[in-house]
C-alpha positions in Angstrom: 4.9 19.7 -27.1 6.6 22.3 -25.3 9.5 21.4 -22.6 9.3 20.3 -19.4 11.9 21.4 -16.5 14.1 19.2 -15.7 13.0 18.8 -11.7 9.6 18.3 -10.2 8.4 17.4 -6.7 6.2 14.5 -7.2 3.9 16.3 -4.1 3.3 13.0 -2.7 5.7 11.0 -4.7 6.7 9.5 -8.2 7.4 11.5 -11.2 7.7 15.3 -12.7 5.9 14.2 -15.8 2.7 13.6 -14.6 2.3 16.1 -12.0 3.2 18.5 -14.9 -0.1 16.4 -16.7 1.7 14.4 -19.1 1.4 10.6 -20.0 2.9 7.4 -19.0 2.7 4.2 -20.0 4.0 0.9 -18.2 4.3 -2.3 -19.4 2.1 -5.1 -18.2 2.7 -5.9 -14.4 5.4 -3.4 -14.2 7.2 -4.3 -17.3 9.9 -3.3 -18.7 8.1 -1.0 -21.4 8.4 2.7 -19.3 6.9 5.6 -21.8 6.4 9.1 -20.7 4.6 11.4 -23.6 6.3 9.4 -25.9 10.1 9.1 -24.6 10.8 5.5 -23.9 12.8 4.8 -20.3 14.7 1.9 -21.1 17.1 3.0 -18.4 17.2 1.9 -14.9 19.1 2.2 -11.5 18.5 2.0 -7.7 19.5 4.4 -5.3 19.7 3.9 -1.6 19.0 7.4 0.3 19.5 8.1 4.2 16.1 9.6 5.6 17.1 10.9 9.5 13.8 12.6 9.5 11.3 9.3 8.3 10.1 9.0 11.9 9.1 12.8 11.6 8.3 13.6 8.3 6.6 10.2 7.4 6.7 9.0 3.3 3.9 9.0 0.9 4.5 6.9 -2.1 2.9 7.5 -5.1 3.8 5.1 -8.1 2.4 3.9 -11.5 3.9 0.6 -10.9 6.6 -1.4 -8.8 6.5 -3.2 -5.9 6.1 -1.2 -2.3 8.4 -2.8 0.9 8.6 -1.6 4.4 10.6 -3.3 6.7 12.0 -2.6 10.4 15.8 -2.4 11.1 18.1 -1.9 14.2 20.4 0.9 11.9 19.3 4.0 10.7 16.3 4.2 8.4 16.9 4.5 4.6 14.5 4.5 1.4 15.6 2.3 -1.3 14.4 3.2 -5.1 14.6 2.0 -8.6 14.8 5.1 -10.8 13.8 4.4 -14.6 15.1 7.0 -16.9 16.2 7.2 -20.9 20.0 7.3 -20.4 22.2 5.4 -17.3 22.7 7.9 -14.8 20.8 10.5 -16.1 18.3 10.5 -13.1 18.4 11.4 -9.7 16.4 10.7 -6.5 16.1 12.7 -3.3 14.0 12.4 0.0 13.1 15.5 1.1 10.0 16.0 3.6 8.2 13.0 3.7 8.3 13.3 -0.7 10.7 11.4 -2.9 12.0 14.6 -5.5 13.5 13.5 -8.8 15.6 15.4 -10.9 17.4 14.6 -14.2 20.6 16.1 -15.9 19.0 16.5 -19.6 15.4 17.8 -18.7 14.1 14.2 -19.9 11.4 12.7 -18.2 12.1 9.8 -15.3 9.6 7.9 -13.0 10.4 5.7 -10.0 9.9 2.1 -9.4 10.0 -0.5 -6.5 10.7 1.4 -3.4 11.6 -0.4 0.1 11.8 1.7 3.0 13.5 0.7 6.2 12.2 1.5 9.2 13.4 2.1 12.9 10.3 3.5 14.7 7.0 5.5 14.5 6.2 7.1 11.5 4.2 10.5 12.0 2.3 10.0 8.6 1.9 7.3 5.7 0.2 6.4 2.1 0.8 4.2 -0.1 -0.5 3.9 -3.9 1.0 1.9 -6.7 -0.8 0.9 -9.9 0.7 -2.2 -10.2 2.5 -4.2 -7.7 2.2 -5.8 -4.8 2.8 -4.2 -1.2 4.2 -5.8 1.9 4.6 -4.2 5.2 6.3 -5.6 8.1 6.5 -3.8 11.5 5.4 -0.8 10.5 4.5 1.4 12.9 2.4 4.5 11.9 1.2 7.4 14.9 -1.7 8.9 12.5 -4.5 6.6 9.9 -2.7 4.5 7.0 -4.0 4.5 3.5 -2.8 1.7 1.3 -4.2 0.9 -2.6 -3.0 -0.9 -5.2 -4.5 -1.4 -8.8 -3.4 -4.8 -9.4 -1.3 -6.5 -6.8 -1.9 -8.1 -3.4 -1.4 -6.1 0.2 0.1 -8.0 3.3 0.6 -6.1 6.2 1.8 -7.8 9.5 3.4 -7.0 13.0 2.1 -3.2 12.9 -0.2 -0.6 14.2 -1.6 2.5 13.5 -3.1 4.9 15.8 -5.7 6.5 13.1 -7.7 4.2 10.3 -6.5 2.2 8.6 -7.8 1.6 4.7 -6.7 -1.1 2.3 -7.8 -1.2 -1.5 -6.8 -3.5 -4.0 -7.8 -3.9 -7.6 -7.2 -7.1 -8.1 -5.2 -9.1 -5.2 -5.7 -10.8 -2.2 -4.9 -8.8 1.1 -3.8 -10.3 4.8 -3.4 -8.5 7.8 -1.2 -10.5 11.0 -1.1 -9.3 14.3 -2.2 -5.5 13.8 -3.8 -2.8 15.9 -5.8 0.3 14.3 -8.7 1.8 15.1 -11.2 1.8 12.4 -10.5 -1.0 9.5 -11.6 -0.9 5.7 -10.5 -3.6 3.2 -11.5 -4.2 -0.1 -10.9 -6.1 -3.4 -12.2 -6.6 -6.5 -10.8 -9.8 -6.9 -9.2 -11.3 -4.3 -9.3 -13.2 -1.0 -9.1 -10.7 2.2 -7.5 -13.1 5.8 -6.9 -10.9 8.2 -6.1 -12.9 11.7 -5.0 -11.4 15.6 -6.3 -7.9 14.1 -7.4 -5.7 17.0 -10.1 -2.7 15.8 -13.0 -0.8 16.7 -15.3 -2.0 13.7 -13.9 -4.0 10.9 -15.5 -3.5 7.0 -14.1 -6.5 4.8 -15.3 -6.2 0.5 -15.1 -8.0 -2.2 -16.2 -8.6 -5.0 -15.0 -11.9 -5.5 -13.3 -13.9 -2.8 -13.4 -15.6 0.5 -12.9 -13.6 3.7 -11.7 -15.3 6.9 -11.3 -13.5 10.0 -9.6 -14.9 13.2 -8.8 -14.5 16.7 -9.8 -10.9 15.9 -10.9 -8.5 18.5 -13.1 -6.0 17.1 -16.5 -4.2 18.3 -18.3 -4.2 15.0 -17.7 -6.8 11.7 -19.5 -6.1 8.0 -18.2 -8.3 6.0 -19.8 -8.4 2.5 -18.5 -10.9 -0.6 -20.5 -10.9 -3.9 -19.0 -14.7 -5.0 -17.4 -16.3 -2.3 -17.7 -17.8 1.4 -17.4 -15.6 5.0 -15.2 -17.9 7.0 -15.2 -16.2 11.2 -13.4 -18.4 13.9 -13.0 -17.9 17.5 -12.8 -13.6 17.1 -15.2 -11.6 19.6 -17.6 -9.2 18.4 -20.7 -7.5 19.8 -22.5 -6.0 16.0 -22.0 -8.4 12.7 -23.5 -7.9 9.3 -22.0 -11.0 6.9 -23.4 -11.3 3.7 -22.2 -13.3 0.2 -24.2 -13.2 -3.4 -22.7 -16.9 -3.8 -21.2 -18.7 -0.9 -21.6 -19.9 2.6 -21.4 -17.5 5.7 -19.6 -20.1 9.3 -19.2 -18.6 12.3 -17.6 -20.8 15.0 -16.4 -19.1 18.4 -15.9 -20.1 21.9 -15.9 -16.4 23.1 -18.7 -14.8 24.9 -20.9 -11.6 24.4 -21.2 -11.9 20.4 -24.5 -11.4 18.3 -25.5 -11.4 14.7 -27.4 -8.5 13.6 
């Protein structure tokens, strides 16, 4: 196998090695077994980098597993990240234009882990994709759409808007939206309950393939929610289009508003 350098820009994230095509391999739910083309990254660390230019440049995350946190703060915004790497201290971790760059001393591979971000505003630009872990997002405030998936882990996302779309995609996980604006909404599971509640959207598509979904107190002009096992719970939210379907469960609608109809 022929060397690697010893830097990459993971374009929208994580790690040199696999925008340069070569393997990794993470333990179960994020475990401790990191493997990159064979070198084992039994290493870890956590760095804590200032990012003056979040609210411009945005962050797009791109992990094979850890958990993903964004949370609002009064002091200046900062990116928090656990880097895995072969030998302590070996690897490094730098923001720089909306992309997490890592860099390592000895030209051996290193991948990054649980990130949180702190936030103090508007983000120009977002996405978030982790293979395994679950994703919370608190406050976050995003000015274009907002793409969120995670292969096996659950999505909450509360107290936020975003001016574009908004798309949601997990695995296997429940997901639960609180109190968010957006303009067109898309969540999906596999396997997994989907709650969303005080969500305010043009037309709403809620999927999975196993698992209730419950909406409430949501304004939206259109709903298409669609379950293959599992019931379609709506209460008191104010619709004028609705398509609610499940394989294997009950659909209840109970509302008090006005100007709704099932199509």
């Amino acid at each position: 196998m022929t060397n690697r350098p010893s830097s990459s820009v993971l374009g929208l994230s994580l790690l040199a090695a696999i925008s340069a095509g070569c393997s990794l391999h993470v333990g179960c739910a994020g475990g401790s077994s990191w493997n990159v083309n064979g070198v084992r990254l039994t290493e870890q660390h956590t760095e804590v980098l200032a990012a003056p230019s979040l609210g411009a440049d945005g962050i797009a995350i791109d992990i094979p597993a850890g958990q993903v946190r964004f949370e609002s703060t009064t002091g200046a915004p900062s990116i928090e990240v656990v880097v895995h790497e072969k030998t302590k201290g070996d690897a490094s971790v730098r923001y720089e234009r909306g992309a997490l760059v890592v860099t390592t001393k000895s030209g051996e591979p290193a991948a990054l882990g649980d990130v949180l971000v702190r936030t103090n505003g508007p983000l120009a630009k977002a996405s978030i994709d982790t293979g395994a872990g679950d994703v919370s997002l608190n406050g976050l405030q995003v000015q274009a759409g907002l793409r969120v998936d995670s292969g096996a882990g659950g999505v909450l996302f509360s107290d936020g808007s975003v001016q574009g779309d908004l798309s949601i995609e997990s695995g296997a996980g429940d997901v639960e939206l609180a109190r968010v604006k957006c303009a067109d909404l898309k969540l999906s599971s596999g396997a997994g309950d989907i709650r969303i509640a005080a969500v305010e959207a043009r037309k709403a598509e809620l999927d999975s393939g196993a698992g209730d979904l419950r909406l409430s107190n949501c304004t939206l002009v259109e709903i298409d929610a669609d379950t293959g096992v599992g019931d379609v719970d709506v209460v008191d939210c104010t619709y004028q289009k609705s398509d609610f379907d499940t394989g294997v469960g009950d659909v209840r609608v109970r509302s008090d508003a006005a100007h709704k109809s099932n199509g």
